[in-house]
C-alpha positions, 0 to 999 in steps of 0.5 A: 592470295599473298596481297590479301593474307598481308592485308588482312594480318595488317588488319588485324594487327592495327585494330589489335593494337587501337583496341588496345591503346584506348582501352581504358582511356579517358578520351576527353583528358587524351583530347585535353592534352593535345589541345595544351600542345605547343605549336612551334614544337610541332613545326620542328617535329615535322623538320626533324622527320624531313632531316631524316629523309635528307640523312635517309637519301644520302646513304641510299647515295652511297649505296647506289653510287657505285651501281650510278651516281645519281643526284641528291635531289632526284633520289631525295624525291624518290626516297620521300615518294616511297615514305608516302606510300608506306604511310597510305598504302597497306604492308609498307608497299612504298618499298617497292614504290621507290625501286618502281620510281627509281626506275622510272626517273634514275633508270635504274633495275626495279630488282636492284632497287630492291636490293639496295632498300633490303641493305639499307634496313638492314643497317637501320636495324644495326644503327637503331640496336648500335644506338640504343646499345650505347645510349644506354650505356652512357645514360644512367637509367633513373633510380624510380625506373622498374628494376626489371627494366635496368636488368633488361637494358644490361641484357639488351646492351651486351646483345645488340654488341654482339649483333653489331658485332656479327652484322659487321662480320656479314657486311666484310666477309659477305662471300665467305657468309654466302657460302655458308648460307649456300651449304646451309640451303642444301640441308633444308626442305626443298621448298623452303629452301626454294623460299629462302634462297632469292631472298638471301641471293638479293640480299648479298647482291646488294652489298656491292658497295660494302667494299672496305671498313670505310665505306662500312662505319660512313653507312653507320656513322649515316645511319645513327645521324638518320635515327638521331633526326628521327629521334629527335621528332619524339624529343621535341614531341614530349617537349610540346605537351610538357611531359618532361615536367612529370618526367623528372629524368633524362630526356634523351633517354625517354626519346630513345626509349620511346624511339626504339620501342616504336620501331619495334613495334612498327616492324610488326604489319598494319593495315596504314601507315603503322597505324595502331602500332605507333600509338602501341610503342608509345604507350609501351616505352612511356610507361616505363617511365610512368606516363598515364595512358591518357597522356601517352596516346595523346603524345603518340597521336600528336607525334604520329599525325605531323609526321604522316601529315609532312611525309604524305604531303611532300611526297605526295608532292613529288608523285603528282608533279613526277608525271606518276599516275594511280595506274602505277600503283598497281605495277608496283603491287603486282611486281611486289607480290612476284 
């Protein structure tokens, strides 16, 4: 029942949002800029993304390296088997594809697996918030941008503050957090309680490596490198089909702009590979700065397809060539839905 309720949601939001991001739109002029795209921006884009897999696995090396020291390699085709599967498989189950495969080639516990990947969001979520937060402070929104949207960057600078702020507290004073959290589950309705309760234990499980202010700014310090790489695919992508002529403002700030509002939006479930929510946070952080709907799809389209076509590509790669089979697929959906 949870398999099928999470497909469906996913369902129903990619065509929700495809609905949405072609409503209206001219497709002959959406094709006609994508056929003026630049080629040899599109091949940085797709190294750009696979800098980011590299940035990716070395903080997951730092987070297991305390459970086992496993090479960079090995746990480089883990990770991009996994960013596979979350662009082929519905409700993002190449999470529990990586812990299934980091089990089978680094022997480590699917469970811990688990709870290394629930960290590693976690501070995505920190790094992407820390990173817009500052950027914004120290880019100057462009005078031609809606006044609602500079009240909003003032507003968002001083949460995502104060959410850095309280995730670092979490991080260094995880069991003074974890016992409040306990007294917290006592109050709560039995059931939910019962729901809650693994899911916040495999979260504080996995902080074992968050043991000084040290190891917690390098995971940060690694986190803000991964999300500039990954930034930087949507940077080169208004680059290849010329948007920053129009643009007339900052670069930088339109990449992140755009990078945040499609990791928002991306956080919602789709049905594969963040399909229809992609083009949804592109068209929404591109028309802050005034972006025809036309163009914008094109660019999420673009921007979307190398980075899908280079993910699946080469950890598609590592899955054949890891002696994994399609019959483990089906390990790794049951084990998810335990």
């Amino acid at each position: 029942m949870k398999r099928y309720l999470g497909l469906a949601l996913g369902l129903i939001c990619s065509s929700t949002f495809l609905f949405l991001a072609v409503r209206g739109v001219d497709l002959r002029a959406t094709w006609h800029y994508m056929q003026a795209a630049n080629a040899g921006w599109m091949i940085v884009i797709a190294f750009s993304t696979l800098g980011s897999e590299v940035v990716r696995t070395r903080r997951w090396h730092r987070l297991l390296s305390p459970i086992k020291d496993s090479p960079l390699l090995s746990l480089f085709r883990v990770v991009m088997i996994g960013q596979a599967g979350n662009q082929i498989l519905p409700v993002r189950l190449g999470e529990p594809l990586r812990a299934f495969a980091l089990k089978r080639v680094e022997d480590v516990p699917f469970a811990t697996g688990l709870t290394t990947l629930v960290v590693e969001r976690t501070f995505d979520v920190i790094g992407i918030l820390l990173f817009l937060g500052l950027s914004l402070v120290v880019i100057p929104v462009p005078p031609h941008v809606d006044p609602s949207f500079k009240t909003a960057v003032e507003v968002l600078a001083g949460g995502v503050m104060i959410l850095v702020c309280c995730g670092i507290f979490v991080l260094l004073k995880r069991t003074l957090v974890a016992s409040w959290v306990e007294n917290l589950l006592k109050i709560l309705p039995k059931g939910l309680a019962c729901r809650v309760a693994p899911m916040l234990h495999s979260l504080f499980d996995g902080l074992i490596s968050m043991r000084s202010w040290r190891q917690v700014l390098a995971l940060l310090a690694e986190t803000i490198v991964l999300w500039i790489c990954f930034g930087g695919a949507f940077a080169f992508g208004l680059l290849s089909m010329d948007l920053t002529i129009s643009l007339d403002t900052n670069l930088i700030l339109v990449a992140i702009v755009v990078l945040v509002s499609v990791g928002l939006f991306t956080m919602l479930p789709a049905a594969v590979g963040s399909l229809g929510t992609f083009q949804a946070g592109c068209i929404f952080g591109l028309a802050i700065f005034g972006i025809p709907k036309e163009q914008a799809l094109g660019y999420s389209v673009l921007v979307h397809a190398i980075q899908f076509a280079t993910t699946t590509m080469v950890g598609g790669y590592f899955f054949v060539t890891g002696a994994f089979r399609i019959a483990d697929l089906r390990k790794v959906r049951e084990r998810s839905i335990e």
